[in-house]
N, C-alpha and C positions, 0 to 999 in steps of 0.2 A: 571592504570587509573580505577577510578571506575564511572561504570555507571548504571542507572537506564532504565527500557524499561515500558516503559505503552503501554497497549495494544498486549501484548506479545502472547495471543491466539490466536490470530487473526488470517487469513487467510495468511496476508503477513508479522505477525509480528512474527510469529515462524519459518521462513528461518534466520529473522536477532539473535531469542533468540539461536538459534541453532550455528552460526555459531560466534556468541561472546562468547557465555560460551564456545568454544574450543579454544579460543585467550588465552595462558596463561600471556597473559601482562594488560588483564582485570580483572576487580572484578566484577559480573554482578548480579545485582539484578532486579527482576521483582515485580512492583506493580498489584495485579489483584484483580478481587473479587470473584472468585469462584476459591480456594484452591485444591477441588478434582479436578477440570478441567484443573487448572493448571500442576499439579502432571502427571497427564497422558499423556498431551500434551509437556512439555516443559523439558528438557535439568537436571538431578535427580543436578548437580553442580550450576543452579542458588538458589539463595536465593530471596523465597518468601515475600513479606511486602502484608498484606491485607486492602483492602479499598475500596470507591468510591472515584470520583474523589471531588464529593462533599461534601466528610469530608474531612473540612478542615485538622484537626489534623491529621488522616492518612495518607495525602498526604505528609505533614509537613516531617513526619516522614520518611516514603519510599524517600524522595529526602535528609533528612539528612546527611550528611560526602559522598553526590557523587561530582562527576567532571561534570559530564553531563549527559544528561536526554535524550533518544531517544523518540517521539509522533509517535505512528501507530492507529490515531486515527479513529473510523468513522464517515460520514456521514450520517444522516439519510434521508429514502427515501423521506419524505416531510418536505417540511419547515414550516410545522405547526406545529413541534415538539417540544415538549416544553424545552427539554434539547436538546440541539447539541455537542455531547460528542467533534469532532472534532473543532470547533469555539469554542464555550465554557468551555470546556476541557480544552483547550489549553490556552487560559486565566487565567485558575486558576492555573496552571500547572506554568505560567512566575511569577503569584504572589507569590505561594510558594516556587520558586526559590527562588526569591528573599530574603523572610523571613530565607530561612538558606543556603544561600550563592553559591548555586549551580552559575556556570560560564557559562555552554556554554548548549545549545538546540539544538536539530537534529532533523528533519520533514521529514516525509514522506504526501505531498501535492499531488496537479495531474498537467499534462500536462500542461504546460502554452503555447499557440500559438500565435505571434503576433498578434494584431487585433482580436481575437475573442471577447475577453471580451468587444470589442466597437461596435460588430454588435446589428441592434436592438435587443431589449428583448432578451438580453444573457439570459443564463440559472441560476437557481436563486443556485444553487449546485458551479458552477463554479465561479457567484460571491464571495460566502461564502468562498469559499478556498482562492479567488486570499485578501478579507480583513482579513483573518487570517494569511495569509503571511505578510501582510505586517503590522501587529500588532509583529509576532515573531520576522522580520525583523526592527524593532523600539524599541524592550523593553528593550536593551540596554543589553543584554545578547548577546554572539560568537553566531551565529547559522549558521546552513544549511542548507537549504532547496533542497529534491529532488523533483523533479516533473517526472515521470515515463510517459510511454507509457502503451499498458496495458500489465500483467504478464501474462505468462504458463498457472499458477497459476488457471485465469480464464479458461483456456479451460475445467479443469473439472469439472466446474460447470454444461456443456451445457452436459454430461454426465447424464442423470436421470433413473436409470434402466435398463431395456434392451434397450433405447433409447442413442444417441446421437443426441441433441434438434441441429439444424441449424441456426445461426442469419440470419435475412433478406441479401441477397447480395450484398455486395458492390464492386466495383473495387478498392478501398481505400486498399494499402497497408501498414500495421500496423510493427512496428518493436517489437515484443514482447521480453521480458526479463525474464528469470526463476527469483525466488523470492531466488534461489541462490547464480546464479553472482549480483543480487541488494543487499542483504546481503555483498556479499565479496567487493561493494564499500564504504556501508557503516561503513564497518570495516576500511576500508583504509580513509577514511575522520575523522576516531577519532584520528587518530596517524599522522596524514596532514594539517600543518598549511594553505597548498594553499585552503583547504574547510572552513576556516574561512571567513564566513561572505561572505556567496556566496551562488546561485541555482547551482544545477548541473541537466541537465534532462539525465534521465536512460532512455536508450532504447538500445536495443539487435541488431544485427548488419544484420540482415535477415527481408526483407519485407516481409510479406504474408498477401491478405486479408482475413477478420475474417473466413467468411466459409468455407475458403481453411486449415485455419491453424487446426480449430474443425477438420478437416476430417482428418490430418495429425495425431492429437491426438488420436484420435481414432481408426487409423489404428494399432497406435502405443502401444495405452494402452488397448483398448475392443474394439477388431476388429470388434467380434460381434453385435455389438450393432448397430441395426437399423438408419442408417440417417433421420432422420425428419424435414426437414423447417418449421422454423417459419414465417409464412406471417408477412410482419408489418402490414397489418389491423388487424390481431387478435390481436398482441400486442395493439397496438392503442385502439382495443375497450376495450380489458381488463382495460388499464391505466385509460378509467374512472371512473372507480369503485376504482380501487384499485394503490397506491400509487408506492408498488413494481415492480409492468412492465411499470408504468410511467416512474418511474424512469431510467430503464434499455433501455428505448427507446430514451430516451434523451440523456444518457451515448452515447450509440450508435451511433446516430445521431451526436451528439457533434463530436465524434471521427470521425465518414466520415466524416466529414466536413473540420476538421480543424487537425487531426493527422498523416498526411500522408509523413510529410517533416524529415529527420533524422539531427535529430538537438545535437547530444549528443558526436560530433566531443572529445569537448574541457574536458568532463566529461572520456572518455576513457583517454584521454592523462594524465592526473591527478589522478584517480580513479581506471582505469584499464580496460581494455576491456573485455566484455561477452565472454563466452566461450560457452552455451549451446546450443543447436538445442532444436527446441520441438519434437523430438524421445529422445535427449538426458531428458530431463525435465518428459516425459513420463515414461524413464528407471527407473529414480528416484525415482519413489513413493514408489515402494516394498522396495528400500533400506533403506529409511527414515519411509518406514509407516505412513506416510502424506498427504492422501486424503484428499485435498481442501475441505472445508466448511466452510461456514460463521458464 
């Protein structure tokens, strides 16, 4: 099968470039737009196609002679943005399918909860994901849609120097997933007709809440490094200046609220069940050389 990844630099999209270019039953190809960054970051066996998403023709090209196309795409921290690589992206992405015949779309979206998207003044992130689903889910292309819990992945972000930064506290227990075991289901849904035309939610098999799981990381990866809490009034006042801890408060927020239930029964049974601990996920980094960054 040959497949195509956009967004392969990414944070959570170089666990799935990595662990497809060692599938020898794939052909992997990655569209990106910065070639050195590529190079350095990603797997020496994929093949590079360079673009935006907004040329047409190179886009054209990179989805040319594949089977399917995986989106790791993002969102940006305000919706006054003028491109939305993920909603928009993704649009353009089903129209140049189209144009040269690509068959089937793979997504990586977010958590969907019953009922949240109906509470007042859902959040306007969470709308944009749930009508981009349901645009992949309609364009008449095979697709899949994951929706995740949050990954490892994040925990070293809250690592900044000699710090490890603390989220606000919640009692909200999170099931997180290395960006490993999410990779090795998304491997197993290219070669599994039961992920045809279906969500599956990824979530890792161990509750922790957030500031329990940072501390676990940190134990594990840089002991040393100083614990710090984040009040959410600091975040809060930061967010109104600034877009990025809006953002991240919201994310936050969003999840105590509504991420606490393990809902990814149906997605093991099919897809395969997580394997890692976050010590195991921490082990990891020196092996792979893959400090988190966005």
């Amino acid at each position: 099968m040959r497949v195509c990844i956009i967004g392969a630099t990414g944070m959570l999209g170089r666990p799935v470039a990595r662990r497809l270019a060692d599938d020898p039953s794939l052909s992997v190809r990655a569209f990106v737009r910065d070639e050195h960054r590529a190079r350095k970051l990603l797997p020496k066996s994929l093949e590079l196609r360079l673009g935006d998403l907004r040329d047409e023709r190179a886009l054209d090209a990179a989805l040319d002679g594949v089977d399917a196309v995986y989106l790791n795409l993002n969102t940006p921290f305000s919706p006054k943005a003028k491109f939305d690589p993920d909603r928009d992206g993704t649009r353009l992405v089903i129209e140049s399918a189209k144009r040269v015949g690509v068959q089937r779309i793979l997504r990586l979206s977010a958590l969907e909860v019953p009922g949240a998207a109906t509470q007042p003044n859902p959040w306007w992130a969470l709308r944009r994901k749930a009508d981009t689903d349901r645009l992949v889910a309609t364009c008449g292309l095979t697709w899949t849609i994951f929706r995740p819990t949050w990954f490892m992945e994040s925990l070293a972000l809250f690592i900044a120097g000699p710090l490890c930064i603390l989220p606000p506290a919640s009692s909200t227990a999170l099931y997180w997933i290395s960006g490993a075991d999410y990779a090795d289901q998304v491997a197993s849904a290219l070669c599994n007709e039961d992920s045809h035309d279906t969500h599956f939610v990824c979530q890792g098999t161990e509750a922790v809440p957030m500031r329990a799981a940072a501390m676990r990381f940190r134990r594990a990866f840089r002991r040393w490094a100083l614990p710090a809490p984040a009040p959410r009034i600091g975040m809060a006042l930061a967010g109104l200046a600034m877009s990025k801890p809006r953002y991240f408060l919201d994310l936050i927020d969003y999840t105590n609220r509504f991420a606490g239930d393990l809902l990814a029964q149906q997605t093991w049974k099919i897809l395969g069940e997580p394997k890692e601990t976050i010590e195991d996920y921490a082990r990891s980094i020196a092996q792979t050389g893959d400090f988190p960054r966005k």
